[in-house]
C-alpha positions as CSV (number, residue, x, y, z in Angstrom):
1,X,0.0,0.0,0.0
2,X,1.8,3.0,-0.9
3,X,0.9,6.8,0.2
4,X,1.3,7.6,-3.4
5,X,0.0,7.8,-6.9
6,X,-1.0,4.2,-6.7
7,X,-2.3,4.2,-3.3
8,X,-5.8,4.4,-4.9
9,X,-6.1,0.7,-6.0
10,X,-5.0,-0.7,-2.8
11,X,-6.7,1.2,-0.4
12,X,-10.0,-0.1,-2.1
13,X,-8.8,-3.8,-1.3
14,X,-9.8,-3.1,2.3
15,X,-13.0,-1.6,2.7
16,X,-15.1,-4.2,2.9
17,X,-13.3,-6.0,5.8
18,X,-13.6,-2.7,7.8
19,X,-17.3,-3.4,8.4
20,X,-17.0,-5.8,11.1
21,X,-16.5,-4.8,14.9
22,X,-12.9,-2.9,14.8
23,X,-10.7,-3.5,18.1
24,X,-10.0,-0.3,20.1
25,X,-6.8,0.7,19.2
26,X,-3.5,1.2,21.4
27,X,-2.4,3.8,22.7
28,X,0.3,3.5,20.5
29,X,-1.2,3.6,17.7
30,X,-3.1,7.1,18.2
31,X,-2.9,9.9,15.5
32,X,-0.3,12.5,15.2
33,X,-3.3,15.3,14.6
34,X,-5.9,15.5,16.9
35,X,-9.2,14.2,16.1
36,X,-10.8,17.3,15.5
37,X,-14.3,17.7,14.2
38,X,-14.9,19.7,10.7
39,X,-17.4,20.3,8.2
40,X,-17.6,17.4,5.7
41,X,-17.8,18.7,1.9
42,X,-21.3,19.3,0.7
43,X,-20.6,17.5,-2.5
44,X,-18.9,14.2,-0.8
45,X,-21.7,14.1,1.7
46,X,-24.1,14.1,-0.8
47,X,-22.6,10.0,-1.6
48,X,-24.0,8.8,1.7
49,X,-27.7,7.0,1.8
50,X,-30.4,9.8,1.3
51,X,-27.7,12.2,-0.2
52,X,-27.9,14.9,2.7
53,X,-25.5,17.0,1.8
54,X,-24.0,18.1,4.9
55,X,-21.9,16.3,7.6
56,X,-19.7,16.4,10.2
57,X,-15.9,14.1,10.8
58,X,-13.3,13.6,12.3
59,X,-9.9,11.4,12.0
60,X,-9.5,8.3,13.8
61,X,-7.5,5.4,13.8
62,X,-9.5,4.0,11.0
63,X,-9.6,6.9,9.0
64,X,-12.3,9.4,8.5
65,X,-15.6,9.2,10.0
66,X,-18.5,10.9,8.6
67,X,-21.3,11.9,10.6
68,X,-24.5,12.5,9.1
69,X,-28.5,12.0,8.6
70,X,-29.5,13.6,12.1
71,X,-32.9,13.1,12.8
72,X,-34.7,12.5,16.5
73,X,-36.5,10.3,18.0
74,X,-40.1,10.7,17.7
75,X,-40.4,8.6,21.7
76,X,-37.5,9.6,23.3
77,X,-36.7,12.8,21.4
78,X,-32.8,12.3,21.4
79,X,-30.8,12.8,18.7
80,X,-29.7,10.1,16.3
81,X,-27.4,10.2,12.8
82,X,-25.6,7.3,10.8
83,X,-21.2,7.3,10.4
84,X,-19.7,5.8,8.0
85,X,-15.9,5.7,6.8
86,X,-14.5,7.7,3.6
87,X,-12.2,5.9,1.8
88,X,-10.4,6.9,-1.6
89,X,-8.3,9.8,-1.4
90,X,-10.5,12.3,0.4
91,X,-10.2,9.7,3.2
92,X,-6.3,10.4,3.4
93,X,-4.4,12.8,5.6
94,X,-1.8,15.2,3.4
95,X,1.3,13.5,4.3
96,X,2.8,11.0,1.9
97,X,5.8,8.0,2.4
98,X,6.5,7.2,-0.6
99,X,6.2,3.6,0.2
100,X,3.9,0.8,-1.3
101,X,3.1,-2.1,1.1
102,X,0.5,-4.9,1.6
103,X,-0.2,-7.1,4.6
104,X,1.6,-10.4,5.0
105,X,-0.4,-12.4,7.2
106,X,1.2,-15.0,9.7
107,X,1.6,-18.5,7.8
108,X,2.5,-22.2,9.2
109,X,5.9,-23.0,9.6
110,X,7.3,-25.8,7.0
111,X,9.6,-28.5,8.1
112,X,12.4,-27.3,6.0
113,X,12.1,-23.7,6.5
114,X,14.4,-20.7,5.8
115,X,13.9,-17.9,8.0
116,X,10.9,-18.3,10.8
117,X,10.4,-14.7,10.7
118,X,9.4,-15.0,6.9
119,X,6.4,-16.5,8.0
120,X,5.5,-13.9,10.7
121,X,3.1,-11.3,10.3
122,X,4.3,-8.4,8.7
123,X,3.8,-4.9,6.3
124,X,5.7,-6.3,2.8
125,X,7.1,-3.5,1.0
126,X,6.1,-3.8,-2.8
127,X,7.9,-0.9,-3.6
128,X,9.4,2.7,-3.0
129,X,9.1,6.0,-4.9
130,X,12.3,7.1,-6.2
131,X,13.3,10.4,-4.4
132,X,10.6,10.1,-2.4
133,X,10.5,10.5,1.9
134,X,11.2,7.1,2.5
135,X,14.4,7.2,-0.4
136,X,15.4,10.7,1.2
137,X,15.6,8.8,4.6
138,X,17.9,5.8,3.3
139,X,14.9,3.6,3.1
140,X,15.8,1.4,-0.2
141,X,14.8,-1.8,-1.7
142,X,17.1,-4.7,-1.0
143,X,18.7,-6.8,-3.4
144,X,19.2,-9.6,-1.6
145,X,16.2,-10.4,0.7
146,X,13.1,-9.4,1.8
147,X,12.2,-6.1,3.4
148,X,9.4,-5.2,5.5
149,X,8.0,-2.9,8.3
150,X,6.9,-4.3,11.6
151,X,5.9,-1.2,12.9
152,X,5.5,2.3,12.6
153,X,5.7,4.6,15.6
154,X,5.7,1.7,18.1
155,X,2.7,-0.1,16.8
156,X,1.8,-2.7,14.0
157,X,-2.2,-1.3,13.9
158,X,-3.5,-4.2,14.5
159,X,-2.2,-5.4,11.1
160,X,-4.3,-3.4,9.5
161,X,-2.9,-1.9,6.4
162,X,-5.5,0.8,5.9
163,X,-5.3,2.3,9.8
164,X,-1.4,2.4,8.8
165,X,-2.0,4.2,5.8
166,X,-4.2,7.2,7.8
167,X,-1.8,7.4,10.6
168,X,1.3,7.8,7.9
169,X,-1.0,10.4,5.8
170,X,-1.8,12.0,9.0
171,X,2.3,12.4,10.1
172,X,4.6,15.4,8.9
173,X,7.1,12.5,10.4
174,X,7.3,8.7,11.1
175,X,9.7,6.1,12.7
176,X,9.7,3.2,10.6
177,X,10.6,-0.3,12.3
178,X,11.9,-2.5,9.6
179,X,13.0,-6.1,9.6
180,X,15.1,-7.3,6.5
181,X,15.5,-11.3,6.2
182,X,18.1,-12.3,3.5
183,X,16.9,-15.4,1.2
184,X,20.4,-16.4,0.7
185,X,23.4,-15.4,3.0
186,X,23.3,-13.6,6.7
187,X,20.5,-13.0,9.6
188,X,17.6,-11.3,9.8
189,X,18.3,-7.8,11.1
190,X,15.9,-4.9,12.2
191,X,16.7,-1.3,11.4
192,X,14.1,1.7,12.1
193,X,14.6,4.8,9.7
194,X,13.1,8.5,10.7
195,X,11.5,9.9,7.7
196,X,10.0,13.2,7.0
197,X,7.0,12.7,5.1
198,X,6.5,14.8,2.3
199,X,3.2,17.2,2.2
200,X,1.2,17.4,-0.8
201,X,1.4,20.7,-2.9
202,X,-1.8,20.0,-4.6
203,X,-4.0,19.4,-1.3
204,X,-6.9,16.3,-2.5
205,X,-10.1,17.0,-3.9
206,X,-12.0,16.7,-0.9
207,X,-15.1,15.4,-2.6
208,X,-13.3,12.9,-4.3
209,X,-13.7,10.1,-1.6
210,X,-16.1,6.7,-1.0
211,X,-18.9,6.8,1.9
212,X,-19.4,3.0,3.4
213,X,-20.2,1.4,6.6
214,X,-18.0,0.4,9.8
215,X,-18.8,-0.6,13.0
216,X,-18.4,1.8,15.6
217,X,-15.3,1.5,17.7
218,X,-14.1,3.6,21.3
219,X,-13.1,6.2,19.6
220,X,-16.2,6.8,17.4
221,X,-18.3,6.2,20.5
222,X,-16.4,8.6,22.6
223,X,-16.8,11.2,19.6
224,X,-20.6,10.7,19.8
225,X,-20.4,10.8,23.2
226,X,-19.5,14.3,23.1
227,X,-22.6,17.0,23.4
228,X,-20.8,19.6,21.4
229,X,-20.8,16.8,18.4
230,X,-24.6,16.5,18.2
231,X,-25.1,20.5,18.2
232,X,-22.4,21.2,15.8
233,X,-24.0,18.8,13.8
234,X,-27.3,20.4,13.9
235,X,-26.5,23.5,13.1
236,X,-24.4,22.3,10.0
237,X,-27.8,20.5,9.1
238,X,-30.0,23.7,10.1
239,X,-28.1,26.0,7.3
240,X,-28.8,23.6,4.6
241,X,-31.7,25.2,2.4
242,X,-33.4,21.7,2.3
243,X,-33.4,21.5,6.4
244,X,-33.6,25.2,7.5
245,X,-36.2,25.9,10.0
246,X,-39.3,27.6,9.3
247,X,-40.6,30.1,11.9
248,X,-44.6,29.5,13.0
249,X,-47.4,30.7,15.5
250,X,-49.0,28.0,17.1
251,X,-51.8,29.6,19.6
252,X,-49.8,33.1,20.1
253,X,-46.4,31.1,20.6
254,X,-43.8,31.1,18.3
255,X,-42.1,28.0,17.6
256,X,-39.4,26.4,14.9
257,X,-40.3,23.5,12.2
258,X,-38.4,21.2,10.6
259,X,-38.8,18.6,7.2
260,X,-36.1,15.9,8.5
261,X,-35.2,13.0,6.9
262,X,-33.6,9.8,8.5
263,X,-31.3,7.4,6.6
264,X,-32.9,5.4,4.1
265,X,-33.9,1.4,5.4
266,X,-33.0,-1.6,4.4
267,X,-35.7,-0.8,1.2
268,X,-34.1,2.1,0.2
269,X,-37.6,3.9,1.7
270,X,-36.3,7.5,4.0
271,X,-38.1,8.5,6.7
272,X,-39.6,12.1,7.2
273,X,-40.4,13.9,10.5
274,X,-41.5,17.1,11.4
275,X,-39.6,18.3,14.3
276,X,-40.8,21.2,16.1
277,X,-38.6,23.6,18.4
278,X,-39.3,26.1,20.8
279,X,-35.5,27.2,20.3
280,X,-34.4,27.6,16.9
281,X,-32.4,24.9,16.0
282,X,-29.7,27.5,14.1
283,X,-28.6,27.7,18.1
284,X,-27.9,24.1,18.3
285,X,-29.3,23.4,21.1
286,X,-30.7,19.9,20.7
287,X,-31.2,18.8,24.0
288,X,-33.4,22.0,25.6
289,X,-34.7,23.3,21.9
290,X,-36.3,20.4,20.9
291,X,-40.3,20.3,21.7
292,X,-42.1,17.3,19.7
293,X,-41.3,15.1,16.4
294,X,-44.0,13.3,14.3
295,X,-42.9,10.9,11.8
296,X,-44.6,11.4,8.4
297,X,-47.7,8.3,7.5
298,X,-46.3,6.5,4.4
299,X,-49.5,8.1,2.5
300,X,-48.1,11.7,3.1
301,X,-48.3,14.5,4.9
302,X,-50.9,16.6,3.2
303,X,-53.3,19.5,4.4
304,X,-56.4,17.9,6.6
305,X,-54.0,15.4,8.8
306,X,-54.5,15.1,12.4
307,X,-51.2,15.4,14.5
308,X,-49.5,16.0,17.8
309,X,-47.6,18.9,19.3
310,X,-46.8,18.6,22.6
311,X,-49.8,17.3,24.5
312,X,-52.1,19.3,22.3
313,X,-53.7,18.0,18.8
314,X,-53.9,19.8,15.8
315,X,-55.0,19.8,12.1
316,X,-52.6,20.4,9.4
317,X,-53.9,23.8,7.4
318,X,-51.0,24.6,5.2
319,X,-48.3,22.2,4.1
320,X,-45.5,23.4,1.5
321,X,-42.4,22.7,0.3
322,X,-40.2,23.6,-2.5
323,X,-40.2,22.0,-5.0
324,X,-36.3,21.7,-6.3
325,X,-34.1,21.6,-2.6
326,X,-37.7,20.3,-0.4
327,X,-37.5,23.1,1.8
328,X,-40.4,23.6,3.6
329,X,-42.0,26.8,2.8
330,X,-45.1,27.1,4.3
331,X,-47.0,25.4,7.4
332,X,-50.1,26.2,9.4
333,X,-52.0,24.3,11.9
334,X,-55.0,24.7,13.6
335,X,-56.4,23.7,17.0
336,X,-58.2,19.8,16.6
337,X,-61.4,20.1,17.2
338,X,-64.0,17.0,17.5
339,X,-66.6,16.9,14.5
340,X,-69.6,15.7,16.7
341,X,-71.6,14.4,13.7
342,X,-68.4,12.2,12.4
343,X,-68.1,10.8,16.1
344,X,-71.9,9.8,16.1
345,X,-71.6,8.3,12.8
346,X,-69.1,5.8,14.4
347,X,-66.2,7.3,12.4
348,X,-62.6,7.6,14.3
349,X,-60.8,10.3,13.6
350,X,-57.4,8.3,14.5
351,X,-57.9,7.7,10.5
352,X,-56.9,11.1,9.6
353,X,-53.6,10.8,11.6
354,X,-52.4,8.1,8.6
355,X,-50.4,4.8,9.5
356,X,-48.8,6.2,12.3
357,X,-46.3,3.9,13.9
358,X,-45.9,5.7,17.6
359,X,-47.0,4.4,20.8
360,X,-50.0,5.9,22.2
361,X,-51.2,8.4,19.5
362,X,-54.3,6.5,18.2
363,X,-55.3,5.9,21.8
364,X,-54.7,9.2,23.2
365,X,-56.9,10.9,20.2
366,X,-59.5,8.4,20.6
367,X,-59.2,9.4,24.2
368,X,-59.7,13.1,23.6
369,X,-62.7,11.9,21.1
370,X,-64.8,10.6,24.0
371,X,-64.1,13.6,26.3
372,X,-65.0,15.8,23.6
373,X,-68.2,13.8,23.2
374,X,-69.0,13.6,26.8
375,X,-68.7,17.2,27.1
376,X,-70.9,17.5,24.0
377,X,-73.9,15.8,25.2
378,X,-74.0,17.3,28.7
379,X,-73.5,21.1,27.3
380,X,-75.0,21.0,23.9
381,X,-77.2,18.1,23.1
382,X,-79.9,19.0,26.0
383,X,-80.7,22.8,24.1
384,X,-80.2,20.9,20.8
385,X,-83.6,18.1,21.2
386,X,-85.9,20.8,22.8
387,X,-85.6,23.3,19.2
388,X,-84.6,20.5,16.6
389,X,-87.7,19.3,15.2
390,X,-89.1,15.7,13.9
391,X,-86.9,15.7,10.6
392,X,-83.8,16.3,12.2
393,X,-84.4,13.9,15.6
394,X,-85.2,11.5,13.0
395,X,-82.2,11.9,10.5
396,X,-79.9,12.0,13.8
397,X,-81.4,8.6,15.6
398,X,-80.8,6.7,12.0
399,X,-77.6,8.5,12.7
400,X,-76.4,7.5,16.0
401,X,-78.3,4.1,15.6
402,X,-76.2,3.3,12.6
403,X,-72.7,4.7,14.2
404,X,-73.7,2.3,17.6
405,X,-73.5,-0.5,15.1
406,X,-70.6,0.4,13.5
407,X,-68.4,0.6,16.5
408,X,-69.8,-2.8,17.7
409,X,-68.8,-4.1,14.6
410,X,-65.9,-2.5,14.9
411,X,-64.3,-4.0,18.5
412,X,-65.5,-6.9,18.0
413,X,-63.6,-7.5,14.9
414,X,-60.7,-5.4,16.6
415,X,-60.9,-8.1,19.8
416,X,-61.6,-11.2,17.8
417,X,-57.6,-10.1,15.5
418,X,-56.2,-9.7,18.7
419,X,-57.5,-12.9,20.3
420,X,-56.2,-14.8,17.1
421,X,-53.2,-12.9,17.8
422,X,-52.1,-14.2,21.3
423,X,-53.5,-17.7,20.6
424,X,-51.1,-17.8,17.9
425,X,-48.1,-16.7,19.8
426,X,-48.9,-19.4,22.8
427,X,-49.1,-21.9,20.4
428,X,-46.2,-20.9,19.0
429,X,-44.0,-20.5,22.4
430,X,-45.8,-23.7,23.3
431,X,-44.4,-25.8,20.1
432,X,-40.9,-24.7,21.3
433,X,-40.6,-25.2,24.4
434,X,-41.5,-29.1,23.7
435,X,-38.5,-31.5,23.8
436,X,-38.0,-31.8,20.0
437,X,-40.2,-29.1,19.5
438,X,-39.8,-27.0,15.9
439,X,-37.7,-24.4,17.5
440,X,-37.7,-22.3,13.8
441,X,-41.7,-22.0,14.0
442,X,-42.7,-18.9,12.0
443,X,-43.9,-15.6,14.2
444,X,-46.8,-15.1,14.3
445,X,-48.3,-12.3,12.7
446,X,-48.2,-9.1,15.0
447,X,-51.3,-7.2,15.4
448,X,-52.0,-4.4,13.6
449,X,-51.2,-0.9,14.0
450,X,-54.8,-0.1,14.1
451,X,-55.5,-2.7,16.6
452,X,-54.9,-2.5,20.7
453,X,-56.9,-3.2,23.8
454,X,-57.1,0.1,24.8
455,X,-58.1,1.0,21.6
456,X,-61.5,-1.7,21.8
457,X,-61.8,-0.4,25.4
458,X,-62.3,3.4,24.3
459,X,-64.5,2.2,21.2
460,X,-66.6,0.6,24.4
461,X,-66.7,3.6,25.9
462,X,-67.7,5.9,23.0
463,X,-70.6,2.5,22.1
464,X,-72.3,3.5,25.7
465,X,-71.7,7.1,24.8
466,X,-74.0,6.9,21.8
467,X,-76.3,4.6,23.3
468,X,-76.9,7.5,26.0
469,X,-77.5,9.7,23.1
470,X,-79.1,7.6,20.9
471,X,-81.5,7.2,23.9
472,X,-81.9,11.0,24.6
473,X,-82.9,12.0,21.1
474,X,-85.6,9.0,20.9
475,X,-87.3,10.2,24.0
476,X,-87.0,13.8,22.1
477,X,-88.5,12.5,18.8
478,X,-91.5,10.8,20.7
479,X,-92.4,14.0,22.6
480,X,-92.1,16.0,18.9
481,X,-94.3,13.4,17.4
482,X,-97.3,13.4,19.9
């Protein structure tokens, strides 16, 4: 692997290996720069998944780490982003050796055997660029045997050939532990030269670099670990035209919204959110500035949706974006009110929140449904069946009579999908925990999103509601008729 014009084809060689778990490395083996967090370029961020365009990285002992994709929770409201390692030349330090090497992996000693060490693990040097840092030190290729590094600053990396590579293009200096074993004549000897790597005149395109996965390591956690990490990174994200907050009103208080996007999933699908801050998030203050997040249904998040801010529903008035970077232009919302008439039909308006996959948000609107009822038919209905005459009483029985059904209908189905449910998953735990039981029985099917006991228990509750009702306005239709 040389840090030099050919460097390019090599360093590709071990990418893939670098997606497994990655041991924490030495102390030895720490960088000569600090890892310092920067600005990733727009145009090489735009490679990872989702193409955000904006990222944050550092140097590590594997190389560069991107940091990128910030979106939060929609339960616990914390931040969370994807990293992944550039590779290819924008994935380099500026310092070059002039020396082309590969690993040499340990090997099984023969019976008749030159040297032991030849079978050791080791750094083989392919080659070395005439006049270059290594030359200039006295590093040169030998005739008569077979020279290689064993370390470099007082550490073989692991063997790792790329996390030797970053920390020699991340030196203005190296010490360079060799060990030379002669094929013909003489012992193997060891010999460390100090060489002044040479910086490049012509710094690297810094877009011109590979985004892929690794597994995250000490050092990445401890960078992640870091508060200032998370708010540099949001206000890197917050600047981007496609990101940038939009100011609203909400109810005389002003607040921040964001159009976020996760990483895309294993089916290439990216989930939105709308974040909403009562900070704006140009401050970077994720951890105080952050207010609610609601994940966008897969059908879209269009004008007339249902949705949560804080512990207050709302219907969506005005939803725009633009239509080349995203960037959401307009957004109103208006306080959720109950539509009586839909409610005593038997409709729910948990349908105009979408397929919704958070905890609690069907039930909690369902919930606020049935207050809203209850409130309804003490306050209102009472004035409502002493001026309504026969027609109406009548058209609002068939009404209520007809939404009674419904809901009946309804839970019963809901109850009956959940029973099948759980009788499924006993069986199931059942079959494997027999002696010889089929221990690979398929899951069963989970419920779904739609269905929940609490759920049947509020559509109970809003059933006797109606029936109340539905009794009320008979009594009031009977007294019109006579």
């Amino acid at each position: 692997m040389r840090l030099g014009c050919v460097f390019i084809f090599l360093f590709s060689i071990f990418t893939v290996s670098l997606t497994a778990q990655s041991a924490a490395p030495s102390p030895a083996s720490a960088l000569a720069v600090s890892p310092v967090s920067i600005p990733t370029n727009a145009a090489l961020a735009a490679k990872a998944p989702g193409a955000p365009g904006y990222g944050l990285q550092i140097v590590t002992s594997k190389g560069k780490i991107m940091l990128t994709s910030l979106s939060f929770d929609p339960i616990a409201r914390k931040p969370t982003a994807r990293f992944y390692l550039i590779t290819g030349p924008a994935g380099l330090g500026p310092y070059r050796a002039g020396i082309d090497f590969t690993f040499h992996p340990e090997q099984p000693i023969p019976a008749n055997h030159i040297d032991p060490l030849f079978y050791s693990n080791y750094f083989f040097i392919v080659a070395i660029e005439k006049d270059g840092a290594a030359e200039k030190a006295g590093l040169k290729p030998n005739k008569y045997g077979l020279q290689d590094i064993v370390g470099v600053d007082g550490s073989n990396f692991g063997w790792d050939p790329q996390s030797l590579a970053i920390h020699i293009s991340n030196s203005p200096a190296i010490d360079v532990s060799t060990l030379n074993i002669p094929l013909v004549f003489g012992h193997a000897h060891y010999k460390t030269y100090h060489i002044k790597t040479q910086k490049l005149e012509t710094p690297v395109d810094p877009a011109d670099g590979i985004i892929g996965p690794i597994a995250p390591d000490k050092e990445i956690q401890a960078w992640l670990n870091q508060e200032q990490t998370w708010k540099d990174l949001l206000i890197l994200r917050s600047k981007q035209a496609r990101f940038a907050p939009l100011a609203i009103d909400i109810e005389g208080r002003k607040l921040w919204v964001v159009r976020s996007e996760g990483a895309p999933d294993g089916k290439g699908v990216i989930p939105g959110f709308l974040e909403f801050w009562q900070q704006d998030p140009l401050t970077g203050l994720f951890a105080t500035g952050i207010m609610d997040v609601w994940p966008d249904p897969p059908e879209g998040m269009q004008p007339g949706r249902i949705l949560r801010v804080g512990d207050h529903w709302y219907r969506l008035k005005t939803f725009t974006q633009d239509p080349a970077s995203h960037r959401l232009l307009g957004f109103g919302l208006e306080a959720w009110k109950a539509d009586v008439m839909s409610l005593l039909s038997g409709q729910s308006p948990a349908d105009e929140i979408g397929t919704v996959h958070l905890p609690g948000a069907r039930e909690s609107l369902e919930q606020a449904a049935n207050d809203s009822l209850v409130e309804w038919k003490t306050r209102s209905l009472p004035d409502m069946l002493r001026t309504e005459q026969a027609p109406a009483l009548e058209e609002m029985v068939i009404r209520t009579e007809k939404g009674v059904l419904a809901l009946d209908l309804q839970t019963r189905t809901m109850r009956e999908r959940l029973d099948a449910q759980a009788r499924a998953q006993a069986a199931q735990q059942a079959q494997a925990s027999m002696p010889g039981g089929n221990q690979t029985a398929p899951t069963a099917a989970a419920p779904s999103t739609a269905d929940s006991e609490v759920l049947a228990d509020l559509f109970d509750q809003r059933k006797a509601i109606l029936q109340a009702i539905l009794g009320s306005t008979k009594q009031a239709l009977a007294q019109v008729r006579r």
